[in-house]
gemmi code that builds the backbone of each chain (N, CA, C; Angstrom):
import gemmi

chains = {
    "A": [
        ("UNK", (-3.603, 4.688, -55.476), (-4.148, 4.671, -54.119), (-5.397, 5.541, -54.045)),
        ("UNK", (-6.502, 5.432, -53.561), (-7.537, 5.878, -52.882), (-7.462, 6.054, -51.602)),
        ("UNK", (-7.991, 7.208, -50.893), (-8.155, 7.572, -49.737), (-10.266, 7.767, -49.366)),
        ("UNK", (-10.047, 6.653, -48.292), (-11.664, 6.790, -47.586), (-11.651, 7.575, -46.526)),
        ("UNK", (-12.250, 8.686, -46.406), (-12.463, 9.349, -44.757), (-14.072, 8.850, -44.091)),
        ("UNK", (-14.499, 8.555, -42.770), (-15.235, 8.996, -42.515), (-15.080, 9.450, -40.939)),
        ("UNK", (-16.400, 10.004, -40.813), (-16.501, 10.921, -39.781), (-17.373, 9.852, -38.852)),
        ("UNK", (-17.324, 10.348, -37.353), (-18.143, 9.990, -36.164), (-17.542, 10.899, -35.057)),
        ("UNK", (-18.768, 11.957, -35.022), (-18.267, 12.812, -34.076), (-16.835, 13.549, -34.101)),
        ("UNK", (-15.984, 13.670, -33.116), (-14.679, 13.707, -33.757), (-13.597, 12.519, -33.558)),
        ("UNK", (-14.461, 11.210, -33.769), (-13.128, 10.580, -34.256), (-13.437, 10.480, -35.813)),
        ("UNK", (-12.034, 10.253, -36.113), (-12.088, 10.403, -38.178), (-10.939, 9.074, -38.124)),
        ("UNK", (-11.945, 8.689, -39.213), (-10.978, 7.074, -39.766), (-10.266, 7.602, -40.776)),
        ("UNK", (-9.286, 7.478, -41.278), (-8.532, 7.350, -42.845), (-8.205, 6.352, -43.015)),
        ("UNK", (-8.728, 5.938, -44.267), (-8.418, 4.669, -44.697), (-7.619, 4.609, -45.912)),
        ("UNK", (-6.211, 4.408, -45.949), (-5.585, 4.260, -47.461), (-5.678, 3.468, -48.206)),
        ("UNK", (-6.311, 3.100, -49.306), (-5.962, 1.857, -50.112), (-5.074, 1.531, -51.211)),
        ("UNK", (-4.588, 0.997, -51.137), (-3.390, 0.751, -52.280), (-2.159, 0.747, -51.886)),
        ("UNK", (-1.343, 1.566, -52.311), (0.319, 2.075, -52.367), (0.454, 3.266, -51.744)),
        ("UNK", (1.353, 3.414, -50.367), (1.493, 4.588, -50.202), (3.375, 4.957, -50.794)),
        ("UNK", (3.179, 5.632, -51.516), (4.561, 5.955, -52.243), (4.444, 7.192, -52.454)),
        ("UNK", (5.917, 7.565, -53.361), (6.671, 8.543, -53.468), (5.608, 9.711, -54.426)),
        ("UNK", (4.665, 8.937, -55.322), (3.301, 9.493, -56.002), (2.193, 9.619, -55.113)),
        ("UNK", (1.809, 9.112, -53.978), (0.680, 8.870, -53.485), (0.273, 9.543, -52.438)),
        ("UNK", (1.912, 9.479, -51.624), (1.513, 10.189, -50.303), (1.065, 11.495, -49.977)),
        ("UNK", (1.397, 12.586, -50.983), (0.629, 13.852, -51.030), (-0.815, 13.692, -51.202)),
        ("UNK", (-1.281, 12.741, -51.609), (-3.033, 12.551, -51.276), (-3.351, 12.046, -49.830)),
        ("UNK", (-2.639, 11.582, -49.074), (-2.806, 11.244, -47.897), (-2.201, 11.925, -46.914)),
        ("UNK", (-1.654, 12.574, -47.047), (-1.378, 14.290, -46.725), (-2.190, 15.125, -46.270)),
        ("UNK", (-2.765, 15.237, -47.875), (-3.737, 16.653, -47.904), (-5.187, 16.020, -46.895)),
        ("UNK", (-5.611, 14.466, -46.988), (-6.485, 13.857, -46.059), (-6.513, 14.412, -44.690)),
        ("UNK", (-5.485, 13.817, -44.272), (-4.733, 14.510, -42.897), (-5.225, 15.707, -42.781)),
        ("UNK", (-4.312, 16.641, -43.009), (-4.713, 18.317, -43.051), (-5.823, 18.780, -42.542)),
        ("UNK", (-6.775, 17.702, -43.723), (-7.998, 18.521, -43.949), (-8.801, 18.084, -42.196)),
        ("UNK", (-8.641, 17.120, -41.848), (-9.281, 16.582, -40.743), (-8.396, 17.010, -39.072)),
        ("UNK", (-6.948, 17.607, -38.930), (-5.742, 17.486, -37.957), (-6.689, 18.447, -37.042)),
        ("UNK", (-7.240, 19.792, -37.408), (-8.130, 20.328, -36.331), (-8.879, 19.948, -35.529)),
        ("UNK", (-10.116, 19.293, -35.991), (-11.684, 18.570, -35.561), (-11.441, 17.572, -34.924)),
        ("UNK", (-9.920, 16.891, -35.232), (-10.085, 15.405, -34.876), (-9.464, 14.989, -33.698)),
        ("UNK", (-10.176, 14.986, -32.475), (-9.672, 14.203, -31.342), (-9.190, 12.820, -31.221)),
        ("UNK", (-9.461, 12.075, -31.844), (-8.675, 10.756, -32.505), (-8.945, 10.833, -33.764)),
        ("UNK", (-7.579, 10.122, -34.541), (-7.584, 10.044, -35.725), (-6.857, 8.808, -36.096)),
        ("UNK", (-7.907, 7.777, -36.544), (-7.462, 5.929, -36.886), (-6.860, 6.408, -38.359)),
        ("UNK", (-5.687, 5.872, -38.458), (-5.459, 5.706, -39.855), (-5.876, 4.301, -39.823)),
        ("UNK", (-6.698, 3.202, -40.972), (-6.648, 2.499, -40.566), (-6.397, 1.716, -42.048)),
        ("UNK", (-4.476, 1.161, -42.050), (-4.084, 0.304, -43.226), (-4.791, -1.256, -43.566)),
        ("UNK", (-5.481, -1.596, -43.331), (-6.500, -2.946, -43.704), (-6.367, -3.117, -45.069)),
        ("UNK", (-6.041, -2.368, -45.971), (-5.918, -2.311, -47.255), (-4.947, -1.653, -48.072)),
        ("UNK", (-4.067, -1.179, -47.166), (-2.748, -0.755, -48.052), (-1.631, -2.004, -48.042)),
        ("UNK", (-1.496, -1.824, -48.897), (-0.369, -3.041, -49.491), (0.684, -2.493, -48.891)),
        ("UNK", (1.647, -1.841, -49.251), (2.968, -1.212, -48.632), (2.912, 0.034, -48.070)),
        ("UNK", (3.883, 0.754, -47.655), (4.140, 2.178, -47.670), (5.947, 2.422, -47.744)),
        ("UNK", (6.476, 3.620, -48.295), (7.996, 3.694, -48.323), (8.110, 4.889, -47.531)),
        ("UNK", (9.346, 5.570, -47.625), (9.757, 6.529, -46.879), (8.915, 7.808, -47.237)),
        ("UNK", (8.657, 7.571, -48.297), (7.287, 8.969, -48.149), (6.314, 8.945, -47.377)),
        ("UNK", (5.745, 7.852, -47.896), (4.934, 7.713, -46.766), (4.720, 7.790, -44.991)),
        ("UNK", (6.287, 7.366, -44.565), (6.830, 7.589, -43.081), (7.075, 9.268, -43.441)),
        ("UNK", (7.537, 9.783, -43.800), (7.355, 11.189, -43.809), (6.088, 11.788, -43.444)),
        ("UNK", (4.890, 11.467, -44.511), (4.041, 11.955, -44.187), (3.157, 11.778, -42.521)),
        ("UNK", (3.473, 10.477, -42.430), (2.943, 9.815, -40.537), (3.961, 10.750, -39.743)),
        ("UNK", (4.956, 10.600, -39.992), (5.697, 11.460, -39.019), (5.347, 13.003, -38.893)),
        ("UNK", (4.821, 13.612, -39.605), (4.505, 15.191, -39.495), (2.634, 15.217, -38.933)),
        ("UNK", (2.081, 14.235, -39.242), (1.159, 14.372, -38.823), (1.143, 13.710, -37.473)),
        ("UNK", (2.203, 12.940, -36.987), (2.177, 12.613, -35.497), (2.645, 14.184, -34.995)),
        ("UNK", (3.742, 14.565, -35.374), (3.969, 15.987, -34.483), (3.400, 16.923, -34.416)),
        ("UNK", (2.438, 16.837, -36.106), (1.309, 18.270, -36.027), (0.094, 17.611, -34.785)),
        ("UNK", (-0.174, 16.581, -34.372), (-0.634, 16.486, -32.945), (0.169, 16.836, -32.249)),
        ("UNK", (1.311, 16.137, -31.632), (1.802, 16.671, -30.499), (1.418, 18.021, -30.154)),
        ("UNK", (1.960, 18.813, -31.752), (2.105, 20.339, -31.141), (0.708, 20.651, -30.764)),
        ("UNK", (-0.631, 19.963, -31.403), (-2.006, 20.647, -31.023), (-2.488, 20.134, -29.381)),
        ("UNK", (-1.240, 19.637, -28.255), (-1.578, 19.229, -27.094), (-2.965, 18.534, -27.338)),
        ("UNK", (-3.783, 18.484, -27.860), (-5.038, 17.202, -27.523), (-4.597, 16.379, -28.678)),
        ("UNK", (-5.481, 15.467, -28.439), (-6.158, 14.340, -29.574), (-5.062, 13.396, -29.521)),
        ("UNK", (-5.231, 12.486, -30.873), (-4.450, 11.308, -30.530), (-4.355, 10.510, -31.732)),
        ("UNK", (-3.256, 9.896, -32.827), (-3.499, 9.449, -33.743), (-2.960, 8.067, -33.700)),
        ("UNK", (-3.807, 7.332, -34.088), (-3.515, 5.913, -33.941), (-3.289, 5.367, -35.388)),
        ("UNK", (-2.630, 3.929, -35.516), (-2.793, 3.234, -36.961), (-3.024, 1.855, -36.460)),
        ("UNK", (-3.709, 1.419, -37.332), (-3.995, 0.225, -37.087), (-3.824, -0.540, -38.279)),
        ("UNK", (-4.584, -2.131, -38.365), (-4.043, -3.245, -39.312), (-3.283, -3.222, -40.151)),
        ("UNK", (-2.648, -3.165, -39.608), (-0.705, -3.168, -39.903), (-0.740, -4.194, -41.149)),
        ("UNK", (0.329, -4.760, -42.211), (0.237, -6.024, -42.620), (1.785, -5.870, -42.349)),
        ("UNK", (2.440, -7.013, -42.516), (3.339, -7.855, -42.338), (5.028, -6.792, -42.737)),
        ("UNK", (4.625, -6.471, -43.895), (5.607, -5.954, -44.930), (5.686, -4.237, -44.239)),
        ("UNK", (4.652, -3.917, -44.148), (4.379, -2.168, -43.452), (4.946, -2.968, -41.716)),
        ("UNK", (4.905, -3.229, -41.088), (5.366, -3.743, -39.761), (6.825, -3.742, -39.574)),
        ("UNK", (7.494, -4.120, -40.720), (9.043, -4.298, -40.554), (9.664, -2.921, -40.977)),
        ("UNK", (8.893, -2.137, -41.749), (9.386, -1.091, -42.246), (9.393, -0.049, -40.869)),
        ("UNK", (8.046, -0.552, -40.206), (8.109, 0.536, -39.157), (9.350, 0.026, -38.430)),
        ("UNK", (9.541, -1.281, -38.225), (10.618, -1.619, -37.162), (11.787, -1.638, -37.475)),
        ("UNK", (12.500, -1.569, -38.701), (13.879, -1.216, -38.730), (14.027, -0.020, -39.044)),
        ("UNK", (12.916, 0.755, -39.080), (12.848, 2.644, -39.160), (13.145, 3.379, -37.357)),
        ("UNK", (12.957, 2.277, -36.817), (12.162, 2.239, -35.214), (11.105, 3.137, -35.159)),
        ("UNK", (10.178, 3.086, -36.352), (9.169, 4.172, -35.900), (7.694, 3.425, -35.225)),
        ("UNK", (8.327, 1.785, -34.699), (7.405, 1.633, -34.062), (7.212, 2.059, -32.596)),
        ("UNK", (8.333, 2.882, -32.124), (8.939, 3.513, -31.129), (8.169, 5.256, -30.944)),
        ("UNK", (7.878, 5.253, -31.980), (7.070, 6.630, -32.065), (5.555, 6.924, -32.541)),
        ("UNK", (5.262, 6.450, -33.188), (3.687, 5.985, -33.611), (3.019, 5.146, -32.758)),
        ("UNK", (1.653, 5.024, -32.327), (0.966, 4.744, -31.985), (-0.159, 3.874, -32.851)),
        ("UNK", (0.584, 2.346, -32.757), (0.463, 1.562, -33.498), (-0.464, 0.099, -32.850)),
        ("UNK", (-1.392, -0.434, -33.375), (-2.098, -1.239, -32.589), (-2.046, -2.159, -33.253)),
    ],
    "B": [
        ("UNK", (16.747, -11.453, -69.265), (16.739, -10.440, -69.042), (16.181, -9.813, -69.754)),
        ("UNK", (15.491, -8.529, -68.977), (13.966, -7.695, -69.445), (14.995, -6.143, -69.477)),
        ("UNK", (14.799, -5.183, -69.933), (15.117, -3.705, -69.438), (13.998, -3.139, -70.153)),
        ("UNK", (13.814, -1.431, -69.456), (13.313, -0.722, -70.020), (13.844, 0.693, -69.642)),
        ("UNK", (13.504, 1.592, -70.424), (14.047, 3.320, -70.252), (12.960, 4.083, -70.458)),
        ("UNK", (13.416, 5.045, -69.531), (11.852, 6.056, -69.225), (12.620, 7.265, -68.824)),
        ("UNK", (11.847, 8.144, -68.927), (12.373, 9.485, -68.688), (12.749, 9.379, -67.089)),
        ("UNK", (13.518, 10.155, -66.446), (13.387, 10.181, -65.021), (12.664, 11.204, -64.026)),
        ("UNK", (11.422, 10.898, -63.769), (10.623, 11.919, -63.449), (9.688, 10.683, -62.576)),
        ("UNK", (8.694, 11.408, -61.845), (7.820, 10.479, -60.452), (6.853, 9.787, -61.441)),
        ("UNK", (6.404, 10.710, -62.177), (5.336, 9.748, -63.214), (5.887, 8.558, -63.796)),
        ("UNK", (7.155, 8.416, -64.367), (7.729, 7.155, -64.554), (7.956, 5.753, -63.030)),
        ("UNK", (7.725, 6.018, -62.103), (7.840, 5.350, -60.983), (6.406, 3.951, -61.180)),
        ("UNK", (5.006, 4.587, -61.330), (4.033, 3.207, -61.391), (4.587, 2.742, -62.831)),
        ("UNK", (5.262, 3.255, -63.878), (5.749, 2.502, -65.226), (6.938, 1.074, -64.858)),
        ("UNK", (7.316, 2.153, -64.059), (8.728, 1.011, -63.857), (7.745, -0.272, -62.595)),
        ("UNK", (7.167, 0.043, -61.693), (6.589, -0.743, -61.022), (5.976, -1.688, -61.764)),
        ("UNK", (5.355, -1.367, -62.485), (4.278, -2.431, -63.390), (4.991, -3.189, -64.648)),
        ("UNK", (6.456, -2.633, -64.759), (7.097, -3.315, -65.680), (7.719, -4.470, -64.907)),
        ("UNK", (7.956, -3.976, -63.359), (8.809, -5.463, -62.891), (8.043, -6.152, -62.029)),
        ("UNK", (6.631, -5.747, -61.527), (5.852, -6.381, -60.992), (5.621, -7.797, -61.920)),
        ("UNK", (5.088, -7.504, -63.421), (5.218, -8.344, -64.680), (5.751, -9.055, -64.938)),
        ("UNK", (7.137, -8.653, -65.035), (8.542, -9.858, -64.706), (8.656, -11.098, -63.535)),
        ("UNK", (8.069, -10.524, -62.226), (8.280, -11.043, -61.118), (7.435, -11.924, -61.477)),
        ("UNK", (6.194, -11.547, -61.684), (4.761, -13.151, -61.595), (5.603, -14.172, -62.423)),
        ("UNK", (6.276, -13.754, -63.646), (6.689, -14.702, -64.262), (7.394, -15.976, -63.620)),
        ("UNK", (8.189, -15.643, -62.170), (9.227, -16.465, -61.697), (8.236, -16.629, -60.100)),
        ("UNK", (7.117, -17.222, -60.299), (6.209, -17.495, -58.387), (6.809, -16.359, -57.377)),
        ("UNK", (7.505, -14.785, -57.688), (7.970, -14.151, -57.003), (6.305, -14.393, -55.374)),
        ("UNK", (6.926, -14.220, -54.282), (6.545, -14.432, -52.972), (5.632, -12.921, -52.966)),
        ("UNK", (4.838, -12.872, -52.853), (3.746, -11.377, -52.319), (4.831, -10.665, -51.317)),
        ("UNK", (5.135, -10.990, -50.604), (6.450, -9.663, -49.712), (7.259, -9.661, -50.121)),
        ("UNK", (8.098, -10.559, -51.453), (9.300, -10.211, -51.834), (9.176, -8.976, -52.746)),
        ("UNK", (8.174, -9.097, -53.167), (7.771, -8.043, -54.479), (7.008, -7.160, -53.511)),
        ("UNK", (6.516, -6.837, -52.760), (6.382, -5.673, -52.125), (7.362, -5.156, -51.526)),
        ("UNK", (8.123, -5.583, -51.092), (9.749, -5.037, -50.590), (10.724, -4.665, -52.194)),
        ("UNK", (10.436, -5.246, -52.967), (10.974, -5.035, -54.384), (10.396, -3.977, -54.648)),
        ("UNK", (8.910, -3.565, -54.827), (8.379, -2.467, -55.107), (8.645, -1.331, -54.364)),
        ("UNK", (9.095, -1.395, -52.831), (9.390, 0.049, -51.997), (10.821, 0.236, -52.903)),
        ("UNK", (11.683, -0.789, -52.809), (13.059, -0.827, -53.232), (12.979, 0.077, -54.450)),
        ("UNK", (12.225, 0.089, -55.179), (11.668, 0.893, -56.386), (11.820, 1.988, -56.128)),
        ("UNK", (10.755, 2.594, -55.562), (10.103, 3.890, -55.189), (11.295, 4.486, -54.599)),
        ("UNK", (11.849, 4.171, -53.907), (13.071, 4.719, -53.374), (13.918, 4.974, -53.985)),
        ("UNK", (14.809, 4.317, -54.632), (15.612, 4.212, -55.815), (15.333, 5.170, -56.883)),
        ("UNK", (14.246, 4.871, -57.590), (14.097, 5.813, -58.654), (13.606, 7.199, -58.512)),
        ("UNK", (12.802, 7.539, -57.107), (13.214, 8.455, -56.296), (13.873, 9.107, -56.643)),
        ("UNK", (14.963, 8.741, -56.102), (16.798, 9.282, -55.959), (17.094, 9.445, -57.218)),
        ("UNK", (16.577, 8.568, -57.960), (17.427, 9.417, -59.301), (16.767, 10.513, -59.999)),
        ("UNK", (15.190, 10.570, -59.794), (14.619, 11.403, -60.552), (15.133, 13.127, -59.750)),
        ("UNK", (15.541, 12.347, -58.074), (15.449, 14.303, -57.739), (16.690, 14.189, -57.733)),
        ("UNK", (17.941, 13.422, -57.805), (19.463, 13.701, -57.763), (20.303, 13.895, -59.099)),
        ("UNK", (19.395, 13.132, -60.441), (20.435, 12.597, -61.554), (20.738, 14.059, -62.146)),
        ("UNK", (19.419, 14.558, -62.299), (19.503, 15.460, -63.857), (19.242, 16.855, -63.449)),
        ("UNK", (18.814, 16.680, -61.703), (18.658, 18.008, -61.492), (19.446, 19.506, -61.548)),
        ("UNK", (18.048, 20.544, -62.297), (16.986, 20.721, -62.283), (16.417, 20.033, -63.515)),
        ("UNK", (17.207, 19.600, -64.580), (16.342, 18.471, -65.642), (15.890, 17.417, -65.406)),
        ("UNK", (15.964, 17.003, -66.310), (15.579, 15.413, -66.674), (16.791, 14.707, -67.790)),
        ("UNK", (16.422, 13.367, -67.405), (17.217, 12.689, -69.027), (17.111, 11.199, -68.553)),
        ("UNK", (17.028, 9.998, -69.441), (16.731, 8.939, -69.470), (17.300, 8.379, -68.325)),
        ("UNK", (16.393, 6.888, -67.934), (16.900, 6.330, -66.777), (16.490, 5.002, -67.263)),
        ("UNK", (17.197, 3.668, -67.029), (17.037, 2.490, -67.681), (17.107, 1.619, -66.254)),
        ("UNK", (16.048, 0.436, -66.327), (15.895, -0.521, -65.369), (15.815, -1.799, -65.819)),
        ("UNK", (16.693, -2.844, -65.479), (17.115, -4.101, -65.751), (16.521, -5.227, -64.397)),
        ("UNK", (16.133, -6.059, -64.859), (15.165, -7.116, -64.287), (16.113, -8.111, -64.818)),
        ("UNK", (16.776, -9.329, -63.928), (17.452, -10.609, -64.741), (17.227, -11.368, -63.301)),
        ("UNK", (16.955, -12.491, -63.530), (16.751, -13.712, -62.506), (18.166, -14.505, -62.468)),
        ("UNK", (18.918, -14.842, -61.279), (19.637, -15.656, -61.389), (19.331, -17.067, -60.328)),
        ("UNK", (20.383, -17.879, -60.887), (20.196, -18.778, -60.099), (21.384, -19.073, -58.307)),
        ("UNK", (20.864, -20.018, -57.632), (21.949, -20.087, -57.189), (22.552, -18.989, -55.995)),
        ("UNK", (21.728, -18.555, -54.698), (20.560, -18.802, -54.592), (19.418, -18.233, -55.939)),
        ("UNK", (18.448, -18.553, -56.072), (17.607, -18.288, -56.989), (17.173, -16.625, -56.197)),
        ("UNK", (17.409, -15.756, -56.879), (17.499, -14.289, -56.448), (17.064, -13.516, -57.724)),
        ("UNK", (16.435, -12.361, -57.667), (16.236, -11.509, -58.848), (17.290, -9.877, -58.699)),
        ("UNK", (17.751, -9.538, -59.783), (18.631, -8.384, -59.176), (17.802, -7.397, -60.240)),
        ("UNK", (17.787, -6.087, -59.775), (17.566, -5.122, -60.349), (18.484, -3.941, -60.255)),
        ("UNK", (18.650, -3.444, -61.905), (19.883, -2.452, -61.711), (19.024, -1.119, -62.529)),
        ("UNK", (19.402, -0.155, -62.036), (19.049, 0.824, -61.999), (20.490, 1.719, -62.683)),
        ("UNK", (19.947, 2.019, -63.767), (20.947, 2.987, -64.885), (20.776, 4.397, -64.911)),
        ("UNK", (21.705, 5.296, -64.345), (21.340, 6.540, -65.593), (22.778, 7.193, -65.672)),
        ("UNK", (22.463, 8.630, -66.765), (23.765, 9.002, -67.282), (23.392, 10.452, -66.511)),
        ("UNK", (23.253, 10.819, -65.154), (23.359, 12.016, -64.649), (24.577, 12.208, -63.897)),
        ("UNK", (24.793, 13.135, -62.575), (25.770, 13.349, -61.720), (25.701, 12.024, -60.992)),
        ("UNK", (27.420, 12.177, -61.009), (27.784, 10.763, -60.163), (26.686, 10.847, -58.516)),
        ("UNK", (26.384, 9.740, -57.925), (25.742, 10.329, -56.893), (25.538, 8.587, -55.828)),
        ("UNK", (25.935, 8.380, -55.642), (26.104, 7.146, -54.612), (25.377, 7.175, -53.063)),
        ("UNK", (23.907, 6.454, -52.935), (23.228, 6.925, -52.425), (23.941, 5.525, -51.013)),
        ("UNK", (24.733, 5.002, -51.310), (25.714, 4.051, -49.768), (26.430, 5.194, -49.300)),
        ("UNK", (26.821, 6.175, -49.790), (27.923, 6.823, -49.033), (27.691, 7.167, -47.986)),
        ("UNK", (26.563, 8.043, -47.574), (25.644, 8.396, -46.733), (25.804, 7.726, -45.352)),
        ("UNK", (25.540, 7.904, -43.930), (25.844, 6.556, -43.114), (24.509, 6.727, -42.862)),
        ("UNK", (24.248, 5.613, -42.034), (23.129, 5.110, -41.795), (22.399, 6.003, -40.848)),
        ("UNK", (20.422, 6.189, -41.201), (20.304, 7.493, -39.593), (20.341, 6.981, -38.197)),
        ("UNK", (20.245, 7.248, -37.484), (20.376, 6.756, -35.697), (18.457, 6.494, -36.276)),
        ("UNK", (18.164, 5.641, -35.973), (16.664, 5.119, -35.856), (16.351, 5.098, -34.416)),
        ("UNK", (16.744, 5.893, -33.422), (16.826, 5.369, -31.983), (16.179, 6.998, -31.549)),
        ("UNK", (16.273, 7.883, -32.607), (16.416, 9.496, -32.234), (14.421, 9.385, -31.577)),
        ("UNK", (14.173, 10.331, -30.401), (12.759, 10.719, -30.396), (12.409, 11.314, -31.428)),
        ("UNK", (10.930, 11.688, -31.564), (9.761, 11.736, -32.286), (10.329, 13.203, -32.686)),
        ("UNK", (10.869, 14.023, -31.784), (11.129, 15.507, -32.121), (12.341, 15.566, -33.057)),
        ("UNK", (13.471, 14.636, -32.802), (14.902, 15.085, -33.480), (14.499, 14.033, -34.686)),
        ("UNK", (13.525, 13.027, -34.907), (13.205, 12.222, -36.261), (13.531, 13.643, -37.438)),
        ("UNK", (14.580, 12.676, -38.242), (14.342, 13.120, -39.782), (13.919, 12.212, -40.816)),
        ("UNK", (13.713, 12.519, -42.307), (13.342, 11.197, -42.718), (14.423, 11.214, -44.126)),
        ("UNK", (15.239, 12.073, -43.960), (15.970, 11.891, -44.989), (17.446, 10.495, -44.779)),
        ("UNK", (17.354, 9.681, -45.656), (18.384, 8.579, -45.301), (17.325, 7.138, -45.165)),
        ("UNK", (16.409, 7.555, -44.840), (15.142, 6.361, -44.440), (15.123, 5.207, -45.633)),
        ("UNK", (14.670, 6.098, -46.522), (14.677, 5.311, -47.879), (15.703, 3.932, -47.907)),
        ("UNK", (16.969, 4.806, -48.309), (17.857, 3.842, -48.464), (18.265, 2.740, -47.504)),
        ("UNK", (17.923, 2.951, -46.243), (18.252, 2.282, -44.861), (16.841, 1.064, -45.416)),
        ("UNK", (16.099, 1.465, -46.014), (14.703, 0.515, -45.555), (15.045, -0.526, -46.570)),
        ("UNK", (15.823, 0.265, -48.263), (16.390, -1.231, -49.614), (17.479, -1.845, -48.768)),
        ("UNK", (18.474, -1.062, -47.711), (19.480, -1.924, -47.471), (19.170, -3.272, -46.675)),
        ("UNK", (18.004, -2.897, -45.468), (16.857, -3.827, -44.764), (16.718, -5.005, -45.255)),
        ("UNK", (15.880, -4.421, -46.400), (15.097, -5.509, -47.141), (15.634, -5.911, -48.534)),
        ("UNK", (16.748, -6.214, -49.306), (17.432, -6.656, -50.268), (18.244, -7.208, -49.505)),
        ("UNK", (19.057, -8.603, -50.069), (20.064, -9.424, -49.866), (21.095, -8.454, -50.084)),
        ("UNK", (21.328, -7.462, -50.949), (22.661, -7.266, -51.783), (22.253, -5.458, -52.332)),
        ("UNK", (23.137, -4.629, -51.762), (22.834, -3.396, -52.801), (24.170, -3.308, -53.440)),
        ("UNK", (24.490, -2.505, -54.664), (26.091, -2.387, -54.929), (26.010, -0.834, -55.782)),
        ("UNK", (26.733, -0.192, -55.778), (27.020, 0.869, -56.740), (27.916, 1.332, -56.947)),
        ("UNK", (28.185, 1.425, -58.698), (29.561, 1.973, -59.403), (28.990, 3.232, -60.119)),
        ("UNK", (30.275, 3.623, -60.567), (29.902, 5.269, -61.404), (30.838, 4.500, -62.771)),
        ("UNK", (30.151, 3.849, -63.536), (31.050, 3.472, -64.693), (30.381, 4.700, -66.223)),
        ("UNK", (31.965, 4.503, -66.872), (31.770, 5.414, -67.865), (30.355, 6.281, -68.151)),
        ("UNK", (30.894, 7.202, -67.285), (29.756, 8.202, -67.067), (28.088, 7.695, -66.882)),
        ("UNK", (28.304, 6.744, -66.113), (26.760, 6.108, -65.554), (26.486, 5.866, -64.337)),
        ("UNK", (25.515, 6.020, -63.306), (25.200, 5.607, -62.212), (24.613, 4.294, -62.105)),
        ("UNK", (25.182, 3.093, -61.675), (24.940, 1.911, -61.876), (24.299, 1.166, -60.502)),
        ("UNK", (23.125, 0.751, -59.843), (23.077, 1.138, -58.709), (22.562, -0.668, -58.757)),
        ("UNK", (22.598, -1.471, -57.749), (21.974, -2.838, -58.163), (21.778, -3.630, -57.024)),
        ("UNK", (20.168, -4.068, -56.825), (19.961, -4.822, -55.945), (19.440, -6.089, -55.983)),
        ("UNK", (20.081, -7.238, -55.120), (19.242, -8.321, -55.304), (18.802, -9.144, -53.770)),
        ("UNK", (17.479, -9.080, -54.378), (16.747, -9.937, -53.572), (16.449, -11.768, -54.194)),
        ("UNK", (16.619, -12.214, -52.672), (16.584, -13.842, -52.812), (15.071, -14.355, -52.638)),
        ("UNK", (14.621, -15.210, -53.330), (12.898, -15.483, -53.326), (13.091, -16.930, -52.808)),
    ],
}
model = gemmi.Model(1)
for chain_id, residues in chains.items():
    chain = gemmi.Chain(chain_id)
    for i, (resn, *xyz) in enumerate(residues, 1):
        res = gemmi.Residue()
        res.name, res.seqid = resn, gemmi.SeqId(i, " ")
        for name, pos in zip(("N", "CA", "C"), xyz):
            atom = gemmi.Atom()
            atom.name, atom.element = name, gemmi.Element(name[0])
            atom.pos, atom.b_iso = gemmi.Position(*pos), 0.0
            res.add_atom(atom)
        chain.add_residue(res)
    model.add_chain(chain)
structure = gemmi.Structure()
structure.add_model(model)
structure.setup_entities()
């Protein structure tokens, strides 16, 4: 997996490409991190990740609450594919993410 | 039928992926069956690399066989660590808010999801763990 960031003002895109797994997701992690301050929205945006597993929902899930706790900003995900869609929905974490 | 054995550690996880990704093209496997095959992976061998041998290591063997009838592929997952049966577990409440979310249990809830079939025995000192998906 590769991770793309870019910047505009403070919204920040992340873009994962590839596999987010049990190897991967600590690079998309440390992405996060580096941007959770500055960023008043933050698109993850999957257009190009093939899957993601429970690491990967680990990692979305801490970076949804490390917003909550920063009261502003707002993290969204977008182009979902098919296979990442069901995972969110029998996880019900389409119930908690902010998913478009 | 294909197998292979690899140490059990995370670096062995894209080995085993790319060994049954390989297998799968062989049989028109479906692009989401094998991406649901591949989380089924990651999860699985997961579990054995942080449950079998810990704090070691020691071999872990993965079996690829196509059957027919429905036409399904099963994958079994071998090793010789602590007995450790990752069904016992019950299922998490997926219903909990954003605050009481845990993510431990996820894994296995997501192969039980998406495989036709999980099964696991503890035979002569082996963890025998086996799933099949229908294509």
């Amino acid at each position: 997996m590769t991770v793309e960031t870019k910047e505009n003002g403070n919204e920040i895109t992340i873009k994962p490409v590839g596999r987010l797994d049990t190897t991967t997701a600590p690079q998309l992690e440390i992405q996060i991190n580096a941007v959770l301050e500055k960023a008043e929205q933050l698109i993850l945006d999957f257009e190009e990740l093939e899957y993601l597993s429970s690491a990967g929902l680990r990692v979305l899930l801490s970076a949804h609450k490390a917003f909550m706790k920063k009261g502003s900003g707002k993290m969204l995900i977008c182009h979902v594919n098919e296979t990442i869609y069901e995972v969110f929905e029998v996880t019900g974490f389409l119930d908690i993410l902010n998913i478009e | 039928m294909k197998e292979v054995t690899v140490e059990a550690t995370l670096e062995s996880i894209p080995v085993i992926t790319e060994f049954v990704d390989g297998q799968l093209e062989q049989f028109d496997c479906p692009v989401k069956a094998q991406m649901q095959i591949d989380i089924a992976i990651d999860e699985l061998f997961s579990n054995i690399v942080h449950y079998a041998y810990h704090p070691g290591t020691g071999p872990a063997t993965v079996r690829v066989e196509v059957i027919e009838e429905p036409l399904s592929v099963v994958i079994t997952f071998i090793d010789q660590g602590v007995p450790y049966d990752p069904l016992a577990k019950a299922d998490p409440d997926v219903t909990l808010s954003v605050e009481e979310r845990e993510i431990g249990g996820l894994g296995i809830y997501i192969v039980k999801k998406n495989m036709n079939e999980i099964t696991y025995e503890y035979k002569d000192g082996r963890n025998i763990l086996k799933i099949r998906k229908e294509l």
